[in-house]
C-alpha positions in Angstrom: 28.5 -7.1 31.6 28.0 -10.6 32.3 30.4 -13.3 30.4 28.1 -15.3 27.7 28.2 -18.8 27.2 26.6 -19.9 23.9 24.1 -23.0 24.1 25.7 -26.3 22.9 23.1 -26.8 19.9 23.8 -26.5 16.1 21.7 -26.3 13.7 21.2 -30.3 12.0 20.8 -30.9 8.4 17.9 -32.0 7.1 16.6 -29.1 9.6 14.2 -30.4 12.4 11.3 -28.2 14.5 13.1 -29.9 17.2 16.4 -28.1 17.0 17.7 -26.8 19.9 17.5 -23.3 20.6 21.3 -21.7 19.5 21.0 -18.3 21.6 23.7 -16.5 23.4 23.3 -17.1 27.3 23.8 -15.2 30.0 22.6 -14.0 33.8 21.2 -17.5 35.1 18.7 -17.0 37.9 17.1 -20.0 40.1 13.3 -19.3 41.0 11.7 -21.0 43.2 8.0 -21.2 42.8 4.7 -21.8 44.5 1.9 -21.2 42.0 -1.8 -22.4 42.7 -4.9 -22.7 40.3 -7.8 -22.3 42.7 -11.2 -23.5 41.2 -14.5 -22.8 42.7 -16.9 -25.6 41.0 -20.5 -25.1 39.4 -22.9 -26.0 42.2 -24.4 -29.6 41.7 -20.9 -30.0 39.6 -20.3 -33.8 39.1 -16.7 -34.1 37.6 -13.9 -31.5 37.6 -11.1 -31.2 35.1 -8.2 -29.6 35.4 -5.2 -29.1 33.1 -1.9 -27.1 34.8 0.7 -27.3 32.0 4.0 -29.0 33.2 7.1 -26.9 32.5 10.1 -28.8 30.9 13.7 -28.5 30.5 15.6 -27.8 27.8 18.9 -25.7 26.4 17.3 -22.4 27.9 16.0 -23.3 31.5 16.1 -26.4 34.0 13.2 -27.6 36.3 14.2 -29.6 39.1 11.9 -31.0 42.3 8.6 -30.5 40.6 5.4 -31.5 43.1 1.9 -31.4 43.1 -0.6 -31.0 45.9 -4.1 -30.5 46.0 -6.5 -29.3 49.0 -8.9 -30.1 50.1 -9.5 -33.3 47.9 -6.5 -35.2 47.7 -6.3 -35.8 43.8 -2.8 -37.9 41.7 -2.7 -36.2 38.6 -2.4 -37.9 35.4 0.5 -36.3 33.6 0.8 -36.7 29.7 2.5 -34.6 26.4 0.3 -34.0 23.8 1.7 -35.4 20.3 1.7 -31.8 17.5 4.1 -30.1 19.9 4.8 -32.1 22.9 3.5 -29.4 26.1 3.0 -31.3 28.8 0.2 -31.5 31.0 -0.8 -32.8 34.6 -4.5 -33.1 34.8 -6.9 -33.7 38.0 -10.5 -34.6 38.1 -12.4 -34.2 41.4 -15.5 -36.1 41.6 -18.9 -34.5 42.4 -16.6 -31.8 44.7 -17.7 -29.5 47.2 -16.6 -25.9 47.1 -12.9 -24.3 46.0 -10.2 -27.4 45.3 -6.5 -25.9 45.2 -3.8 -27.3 43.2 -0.8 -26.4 43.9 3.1 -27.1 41.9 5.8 -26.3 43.1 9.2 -26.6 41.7 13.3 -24.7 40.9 13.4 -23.2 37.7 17.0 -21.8 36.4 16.3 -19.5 33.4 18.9 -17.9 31.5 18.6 -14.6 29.2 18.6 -15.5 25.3 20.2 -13.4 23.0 20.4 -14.9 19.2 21.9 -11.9 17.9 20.1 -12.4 15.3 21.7 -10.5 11.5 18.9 -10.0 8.8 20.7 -10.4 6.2 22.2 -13.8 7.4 18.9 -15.4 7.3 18.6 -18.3 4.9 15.8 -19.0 2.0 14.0 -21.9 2.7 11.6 -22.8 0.2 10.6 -26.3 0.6 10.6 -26.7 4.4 10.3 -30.3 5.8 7.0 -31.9 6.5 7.8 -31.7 10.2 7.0 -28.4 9.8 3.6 -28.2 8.6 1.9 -27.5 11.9 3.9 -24.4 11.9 3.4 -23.2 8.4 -0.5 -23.2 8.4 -1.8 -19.9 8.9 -5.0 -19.2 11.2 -8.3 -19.7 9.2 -8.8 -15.6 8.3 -12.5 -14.3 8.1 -11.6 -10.9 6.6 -9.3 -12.3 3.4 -9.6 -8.9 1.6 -8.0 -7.4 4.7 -5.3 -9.7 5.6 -4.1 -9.5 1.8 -3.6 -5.9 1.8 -1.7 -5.8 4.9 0.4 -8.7 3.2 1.0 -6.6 0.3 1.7 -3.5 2.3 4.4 -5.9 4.4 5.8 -7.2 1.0 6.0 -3.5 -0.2 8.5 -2.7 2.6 9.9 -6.2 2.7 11.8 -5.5 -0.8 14.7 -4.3 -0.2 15.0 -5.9 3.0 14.8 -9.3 4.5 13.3 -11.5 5.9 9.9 -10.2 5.6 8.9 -11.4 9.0 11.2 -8.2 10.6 8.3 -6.2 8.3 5.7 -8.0 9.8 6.9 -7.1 13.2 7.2 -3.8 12.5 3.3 -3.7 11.0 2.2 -5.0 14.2 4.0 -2.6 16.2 2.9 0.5 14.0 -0.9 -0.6 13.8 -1.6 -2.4 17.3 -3.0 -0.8 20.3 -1.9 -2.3 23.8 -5.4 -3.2 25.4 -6.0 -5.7 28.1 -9.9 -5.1 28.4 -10.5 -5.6 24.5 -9.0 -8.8 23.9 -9.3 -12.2 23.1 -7.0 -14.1 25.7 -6.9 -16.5 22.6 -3.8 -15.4 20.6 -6.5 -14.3 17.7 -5.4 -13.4 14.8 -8.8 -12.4 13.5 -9.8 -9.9 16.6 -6.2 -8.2 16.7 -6.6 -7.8 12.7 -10.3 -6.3 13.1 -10.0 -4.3 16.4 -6.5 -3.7 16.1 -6.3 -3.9 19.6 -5.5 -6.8 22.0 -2.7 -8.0 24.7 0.2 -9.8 24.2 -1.4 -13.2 22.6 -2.9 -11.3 19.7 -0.2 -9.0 18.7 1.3 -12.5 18.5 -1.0 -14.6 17.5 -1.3 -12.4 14.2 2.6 -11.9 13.6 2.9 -15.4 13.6 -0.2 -15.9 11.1 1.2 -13.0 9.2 4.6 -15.2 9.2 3.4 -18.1 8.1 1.5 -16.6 5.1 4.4 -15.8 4.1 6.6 -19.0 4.3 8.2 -19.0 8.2 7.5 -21.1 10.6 6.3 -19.7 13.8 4.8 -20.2 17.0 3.1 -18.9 19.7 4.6 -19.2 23.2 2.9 -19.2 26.7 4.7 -18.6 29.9 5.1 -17.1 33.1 6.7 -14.0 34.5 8.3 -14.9 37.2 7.9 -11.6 39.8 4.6 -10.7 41.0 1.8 -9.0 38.7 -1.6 -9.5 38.4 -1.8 -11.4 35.5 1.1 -14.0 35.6 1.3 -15.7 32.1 2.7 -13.9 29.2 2.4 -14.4 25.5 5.5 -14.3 22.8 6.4 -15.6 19.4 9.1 -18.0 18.0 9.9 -18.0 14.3 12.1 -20.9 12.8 14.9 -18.7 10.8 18.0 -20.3 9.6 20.5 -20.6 11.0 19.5 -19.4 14.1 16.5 -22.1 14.8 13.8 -21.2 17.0 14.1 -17.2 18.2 12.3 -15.8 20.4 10.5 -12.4 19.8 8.8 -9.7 21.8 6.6 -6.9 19.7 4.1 -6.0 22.5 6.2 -5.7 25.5 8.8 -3.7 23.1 6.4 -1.6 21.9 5.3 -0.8 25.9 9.1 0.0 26.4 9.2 2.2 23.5 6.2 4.2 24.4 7.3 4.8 28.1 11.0 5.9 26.9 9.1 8.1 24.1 6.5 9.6 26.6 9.1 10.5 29.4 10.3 14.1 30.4 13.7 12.4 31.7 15.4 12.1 28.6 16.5 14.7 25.8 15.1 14.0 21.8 18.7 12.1 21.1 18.6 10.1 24.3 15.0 9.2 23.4 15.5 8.2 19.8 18.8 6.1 20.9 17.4 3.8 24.0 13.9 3.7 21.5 16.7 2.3 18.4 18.5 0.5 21.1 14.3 -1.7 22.1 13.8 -2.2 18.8 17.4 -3.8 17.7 17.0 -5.7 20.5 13.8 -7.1 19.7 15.2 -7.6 15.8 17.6 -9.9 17.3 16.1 -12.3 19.1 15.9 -11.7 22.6 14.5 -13.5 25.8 14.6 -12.9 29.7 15.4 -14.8 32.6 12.2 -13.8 34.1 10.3 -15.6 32.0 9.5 -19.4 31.8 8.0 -21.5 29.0 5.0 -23.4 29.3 3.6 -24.3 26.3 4.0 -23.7 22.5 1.8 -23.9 19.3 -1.6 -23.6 18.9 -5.0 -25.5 18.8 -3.9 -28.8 19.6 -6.1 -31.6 22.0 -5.1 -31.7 25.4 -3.2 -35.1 27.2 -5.5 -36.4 28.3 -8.1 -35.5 25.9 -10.6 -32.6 27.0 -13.8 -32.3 25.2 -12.4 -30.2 22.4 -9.0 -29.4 21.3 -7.8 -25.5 23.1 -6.9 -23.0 21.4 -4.1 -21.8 23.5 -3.2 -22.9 27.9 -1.9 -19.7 29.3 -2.1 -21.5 32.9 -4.6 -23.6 33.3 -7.7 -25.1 31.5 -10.5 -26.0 33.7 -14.2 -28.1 32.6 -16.7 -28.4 34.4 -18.8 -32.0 33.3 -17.6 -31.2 29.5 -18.2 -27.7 29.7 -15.0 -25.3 29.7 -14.9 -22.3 32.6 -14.3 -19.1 31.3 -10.7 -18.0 31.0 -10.2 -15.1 33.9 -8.3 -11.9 33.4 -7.4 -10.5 36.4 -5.5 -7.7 34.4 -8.7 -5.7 33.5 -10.0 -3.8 35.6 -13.4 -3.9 34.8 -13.9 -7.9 35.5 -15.2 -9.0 39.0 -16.2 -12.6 38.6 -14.3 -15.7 38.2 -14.8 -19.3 37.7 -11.1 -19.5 38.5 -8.4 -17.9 39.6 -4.0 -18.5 40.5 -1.8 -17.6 43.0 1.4 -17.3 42.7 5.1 -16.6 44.4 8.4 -16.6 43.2 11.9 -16.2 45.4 14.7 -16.2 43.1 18.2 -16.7 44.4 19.9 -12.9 43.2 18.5 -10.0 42.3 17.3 -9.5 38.3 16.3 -6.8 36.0 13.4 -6.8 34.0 14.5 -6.1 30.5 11.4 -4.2 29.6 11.2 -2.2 32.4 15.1 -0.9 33.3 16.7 0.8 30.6 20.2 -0.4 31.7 19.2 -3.6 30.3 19.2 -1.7 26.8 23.4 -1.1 26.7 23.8 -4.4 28.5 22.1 -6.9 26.7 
């Protein structure tokens, strides 16, 4: 096992959303990556937009020599942070262009694994949080109410005689969620994963989080990439605010993924199943995050730096409109879809070899 280093950061008083995240450290990789947005314009299309989210630095990664090029326009971007959350955006417009443009960025990105080590029972009561907070305390507007408040009072039910409730939550999610990259809403939808109980990884978050903040924790969804090659690049997670830990970062869908490959498997006996499937889900209790994985954006519906023509929903890794209009998001993980507006390409060449905590069950004793 690796030596950990803990992150500087303490928790302030009064607290602040902008506390630093306080996680355990470890295994620091350097990518270096290439990643293109290729956009094949509406015929007769008079001005372009495109919006590539700019990662940042913080206490859990560092991006050095970051560079933008574009082909075969040659295009500055504007590059601006948007005020509710602060993501930061580089945006090009193309004027009345001809075929496929190509933006490409290209930048070192040193990304630790986070492990909060999170205890239940040491998370603190907050009951009048700060009004810093309030953009992460408003749930998602909820068509089906009647719905939402039963699986609210089945979470309380459990949540009784243990805490905090969100842990509950997580577990409802994992228990009544169906992994399902064809029926989903690419949108971190609360409202489709509640009625279809089905989705990717933006709506098994997108509805923990709502689920969180109805009941008094802050959360908020998280876009990034996986750095290591896969058809579709950006993954979805969740933070939740939970003193005196801060921020932590949480996994349900690609933990639940784990769990069903360790519990479908003829490799292992009953015992060795249930411990490495106990072993997933502690891991995902406390607060864990790779070092393949980079952030790119947090929160949700908020307008765009620059302003597009209506405020997004979510940037997974790239918005695109075409003379107002928005371009439909692609999926290139279902199978089924054969047409897009727009597309990326991406590679990544890190400097040691990694594990991918949701794949290799070493990781699972290790981490």
């Amino acid at each position: 096992m690796l030596p950990r280093t803990a992150l500087t950061a303490e928790i302030p008083s009064p607290l602040s959303p902008d506390t630093p995240y306080t996680a355990k450290k470890s295994a620091p990789v350097t990518h270096d990556v290439e990643f293109s947005v290729i956009v094949t314009p509406p015929y007769h299309c008079k001005v372009l937009k495109v919006w590539i989210p700019v990662p940042q630095s913080d206490a859990a990664q560092k991006i050095e020599n970051s560079q933008f090029t574009t082909f075969p326009d040659k295009v500055k971007p504007q590059i601006s942070s948007e005020p509710v959350y602060g993501n930061r955006f580089a945006c090009f417009e193309f004027h009345d262009p001809h075929g496929a443009q190509i933006i490409t960025h290209r930048f070192r990105a040193q990304v630790w694994n986070l492990n909060w080590q999170l205890e239940p029972e040491a998370v603190e009561t907050v009951s009048n949080w700060p009004d810093q907070f309030a953009p992460y305390l408003t749930p998602q507007s909820i068509q089906d109410q009647q719905q939402f408040q039963r699986v609210l009072k089945q979470i309380g039910k459990a949540t009784e005689k243990q805490r905090p409730g969100l842990m509950q939550a997580m577990s409802w999610i994992d228990q009544n969620l169906t992994y399902d990259h064809i029926n989903a809403s690419l949108q971190a939808d609360a409202n489709h994963a509640l009625s279809q109980r089905r989705g990717h990884c933006s709506d098994y978050h997108g509805l923990c989080a709502t689920l969180g903040r109805a009941m008094g924790y802050p959360t908020r969804v998280t876009y990034g990439l996986s750095l290591y090659p896969k058809n579709s690049p950006s993954h979805c997670k969740m933070e939740a605010f939970l003193p005196p830990y801060g921020w932590v970062s949480f996994d349900i869908s690609e933990t639940q993924k784990l769990v069903k490959s360790i519990q479908s498997s003829n490799d292992f006996t009953p015992q060795q199943q249930q411990s490495l499937t106990t072993a997933a889900r502690q891991r995902l209790r406390s607060g864990f995050r790779e070092n393949s994985w980079l952030l790119l954006t947090r929160g949700t519906d908020y307008e765009l730096a620059p302003p597009a023509s209506k405020p997004v929903r979510i940037v997974r890794t790239a918005y695109v409109e075409a003379d107002g209009a928005a371009l439909p998001e692609p999926d290139p993980a279902n199978s089924s879809q054969r047409e897009f507006s727009w597309m990326t390409s991406h590679r990544y060449t890190a400097d040691r070899p990694f594990k991918k905590p949701f794949k290799d069950l070493s990781t699972l004793s290790s981490d």
